[in-house]
C-alpha positions as CSV (number, residue, x, y, z in Angstrom):
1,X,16.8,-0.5,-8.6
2,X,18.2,0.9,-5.6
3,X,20.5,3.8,-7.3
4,X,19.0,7.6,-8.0
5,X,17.3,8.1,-11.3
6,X,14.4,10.3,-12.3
7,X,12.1,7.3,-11.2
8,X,13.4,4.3,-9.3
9,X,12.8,1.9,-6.6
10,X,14.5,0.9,-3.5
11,X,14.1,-1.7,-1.3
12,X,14.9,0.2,2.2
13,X,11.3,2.0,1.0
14,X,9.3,-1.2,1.6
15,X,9.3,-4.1,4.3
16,X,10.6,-3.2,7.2
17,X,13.0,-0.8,6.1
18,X,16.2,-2.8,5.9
19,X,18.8,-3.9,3.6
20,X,17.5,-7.8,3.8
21,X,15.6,-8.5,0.1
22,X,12.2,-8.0,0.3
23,X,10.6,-11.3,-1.0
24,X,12.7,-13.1,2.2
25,X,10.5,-10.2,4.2
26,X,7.2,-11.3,2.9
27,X,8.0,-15.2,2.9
28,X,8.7,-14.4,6.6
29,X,5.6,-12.6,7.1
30,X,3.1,-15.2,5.6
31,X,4.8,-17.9,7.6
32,X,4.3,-15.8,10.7
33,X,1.0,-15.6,9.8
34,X,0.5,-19.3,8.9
35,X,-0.4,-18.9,5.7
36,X,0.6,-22.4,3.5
37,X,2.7,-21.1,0.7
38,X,4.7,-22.7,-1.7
39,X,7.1,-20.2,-3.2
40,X,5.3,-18.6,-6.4
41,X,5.5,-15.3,-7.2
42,X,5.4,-12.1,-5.2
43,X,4.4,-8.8,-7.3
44,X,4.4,-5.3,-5.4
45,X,2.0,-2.1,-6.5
46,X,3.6,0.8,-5.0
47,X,4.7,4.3,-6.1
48,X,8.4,4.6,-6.8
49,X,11.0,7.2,-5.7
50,X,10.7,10.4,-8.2
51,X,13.5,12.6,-7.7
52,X,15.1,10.6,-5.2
53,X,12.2,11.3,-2.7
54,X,9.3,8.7,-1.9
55,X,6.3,7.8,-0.2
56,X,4.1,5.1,-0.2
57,X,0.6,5.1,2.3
58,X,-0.2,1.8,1.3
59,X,2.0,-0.7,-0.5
60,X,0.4,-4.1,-1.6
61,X,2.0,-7.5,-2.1
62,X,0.2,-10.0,-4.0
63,X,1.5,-13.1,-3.7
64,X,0.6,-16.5,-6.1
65,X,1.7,-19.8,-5.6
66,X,3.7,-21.2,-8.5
67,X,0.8,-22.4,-10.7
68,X,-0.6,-18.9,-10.9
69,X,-3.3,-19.5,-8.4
70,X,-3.5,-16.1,-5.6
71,X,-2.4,-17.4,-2.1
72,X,-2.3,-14.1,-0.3
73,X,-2.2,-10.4,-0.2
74,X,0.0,-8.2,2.2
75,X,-1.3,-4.5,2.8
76,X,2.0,-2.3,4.0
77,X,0.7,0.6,5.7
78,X,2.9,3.4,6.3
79,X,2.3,6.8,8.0
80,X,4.2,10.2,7.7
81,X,6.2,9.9,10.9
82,X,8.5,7.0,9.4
83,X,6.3,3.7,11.1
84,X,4.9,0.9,9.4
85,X,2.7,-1.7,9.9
86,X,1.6,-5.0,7.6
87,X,-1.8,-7.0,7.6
88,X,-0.9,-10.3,6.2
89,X,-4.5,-11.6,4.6
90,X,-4.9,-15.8,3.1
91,X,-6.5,-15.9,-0.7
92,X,-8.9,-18.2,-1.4
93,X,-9.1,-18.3,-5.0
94,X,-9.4,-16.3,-8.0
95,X,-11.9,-12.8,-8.2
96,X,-11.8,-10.4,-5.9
97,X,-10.3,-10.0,-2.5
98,X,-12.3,-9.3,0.4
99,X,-10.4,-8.9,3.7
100,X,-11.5,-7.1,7.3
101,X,-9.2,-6.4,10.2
102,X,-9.4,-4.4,13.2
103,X,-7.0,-0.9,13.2
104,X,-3.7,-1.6,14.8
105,X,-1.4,0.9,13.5
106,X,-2.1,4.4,13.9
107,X,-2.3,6.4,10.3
108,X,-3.3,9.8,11.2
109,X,-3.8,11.2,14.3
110,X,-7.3,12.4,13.4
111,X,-8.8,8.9,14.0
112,X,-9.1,6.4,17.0
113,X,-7.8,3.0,16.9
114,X,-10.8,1.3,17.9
115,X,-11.4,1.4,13.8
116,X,-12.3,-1.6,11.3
117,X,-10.9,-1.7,8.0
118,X,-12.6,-3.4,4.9
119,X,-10.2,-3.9,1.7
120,X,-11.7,-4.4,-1.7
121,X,-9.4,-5.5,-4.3
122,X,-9.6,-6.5,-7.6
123,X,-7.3,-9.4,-8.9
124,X,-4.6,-7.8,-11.1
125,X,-5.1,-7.9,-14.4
126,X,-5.1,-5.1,-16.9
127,X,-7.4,-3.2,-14.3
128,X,-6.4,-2.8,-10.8
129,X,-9.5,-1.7,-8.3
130,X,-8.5,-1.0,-4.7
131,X,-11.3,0.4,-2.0
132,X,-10.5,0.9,1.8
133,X,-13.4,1.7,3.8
134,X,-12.1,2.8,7.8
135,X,-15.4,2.2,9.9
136,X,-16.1,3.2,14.3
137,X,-18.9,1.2,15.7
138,X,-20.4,0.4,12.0
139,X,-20.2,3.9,10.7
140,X,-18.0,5.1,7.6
141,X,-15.4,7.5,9.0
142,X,-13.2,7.1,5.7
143,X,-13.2,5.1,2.2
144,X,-10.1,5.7,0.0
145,X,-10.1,3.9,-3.4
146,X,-7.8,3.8,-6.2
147,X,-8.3,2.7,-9.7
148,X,-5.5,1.6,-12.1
149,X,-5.1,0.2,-15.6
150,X,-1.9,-1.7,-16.7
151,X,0.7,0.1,-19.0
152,X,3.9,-1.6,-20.2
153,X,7.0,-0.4,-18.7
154,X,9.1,1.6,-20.9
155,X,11.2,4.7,-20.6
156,X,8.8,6.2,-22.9
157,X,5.5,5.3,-20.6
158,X,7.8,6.8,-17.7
159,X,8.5,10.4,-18.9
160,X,5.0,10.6,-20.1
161,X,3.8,9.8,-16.5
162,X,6.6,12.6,-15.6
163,X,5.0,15.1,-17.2
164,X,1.5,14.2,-16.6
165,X,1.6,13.5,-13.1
166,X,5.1,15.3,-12.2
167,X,6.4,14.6,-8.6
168,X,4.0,12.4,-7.7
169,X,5.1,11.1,-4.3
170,X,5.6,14.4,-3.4
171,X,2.1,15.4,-4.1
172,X,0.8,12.4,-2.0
173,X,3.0,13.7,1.0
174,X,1.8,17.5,0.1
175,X,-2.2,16.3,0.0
176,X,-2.2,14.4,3.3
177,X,-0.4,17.4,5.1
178,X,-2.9,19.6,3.5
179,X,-5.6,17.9,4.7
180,X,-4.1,17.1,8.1
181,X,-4.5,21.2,8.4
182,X,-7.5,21.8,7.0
183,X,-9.2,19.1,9.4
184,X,-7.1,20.8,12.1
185,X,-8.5,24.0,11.1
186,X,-11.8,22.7,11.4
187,X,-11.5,22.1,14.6
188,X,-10.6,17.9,14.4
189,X,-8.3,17.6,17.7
190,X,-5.1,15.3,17.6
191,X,-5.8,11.9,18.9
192,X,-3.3,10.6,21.2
């Protein structure tokens, strides 16, 4: 944690950016948001750091009370220019989560911000299911999903995901800036 590696993880990539520890971040963010927690656990699915470099479009905080039970999820949004944004969403129980909230952070400047967002996730287990579908004025502009399965965590697991998937992050960075040209190309204009 925190140190270069072939694959590691740093705090300063997730919260708001600082040096404070993140589970202080996100016990401060579900108070702010009134959500009744009492101090369980708080897991984070993200992409780490390969190479040193990383990027994360969406980083998701689940976050149980101490019997196990799901109390809330946080969805960290980040865009390419550096800015980040959290939607801080109460659980009700076990199953999946089902969570809507109006756009408030722009993501690409290919899309208004008079947007809806509907999340879709799956509780984590050994599948993880995650579907966000962007909607203007009831219509689909965008639905991005992703679909996971749990591995244990070894070096082994690691270089195999090296050389399977090599330079991940910077593949996700490469894709959106691909696309961000191809839409240009299209003739998509910049939104301010």
């Amino acid at each position: 944690l925190g140190r270069f590696n072939l694959v590691s993880l740093h705090d300063c990539d997730h919260g708001d950016g600082s040096a404070a520890p993140l589970r202080g971040q996100i016990e401060r963010k579900l108070a702010g948001a009134g959500i009744a927690w009492s101090g369980g656990s708080i897991r984070l699915l993200c992409m780490p750091r390969v190479l040193g470099y990383g990027f994360n479009p969406l980083s998701i905080y689940f976050c149980a009370n101490p019997d196990g039970t799901p109390a809330a999820i946080v969805y960290a949004v980040h865009n390419t220019f550096g800015e980040r944004h959290s939607h801080v969403m109460p659980l009700s129980g076990r199953g999946d989560a089902r969570h809507s909230c109006q756009k408030r952070f722009s993501v690409s400047p290919f899309l208004d911000m008079d947007m809806r967002y509907d999340f879709v996730v799956s509780e984590p287990g050994d599948r993880l299911t995650v579907s966000i579908r962007a909607s203007q004025g009831g219509k689909p502009v965008m639905i991005a999903c992703l679909a996971g399965k749990r591995r244990e965590l070894t070096d082994g697991a690691l270089l195999r995901l090296l050389v399977t998937m090599p330079a991940v992050t910077f593949k996700v960075t490469a894709a959106i800036h691909w696309q961000a040209l191809r839409l240009w190309l299209k003739g998509l204009r910049l939104r301010p």
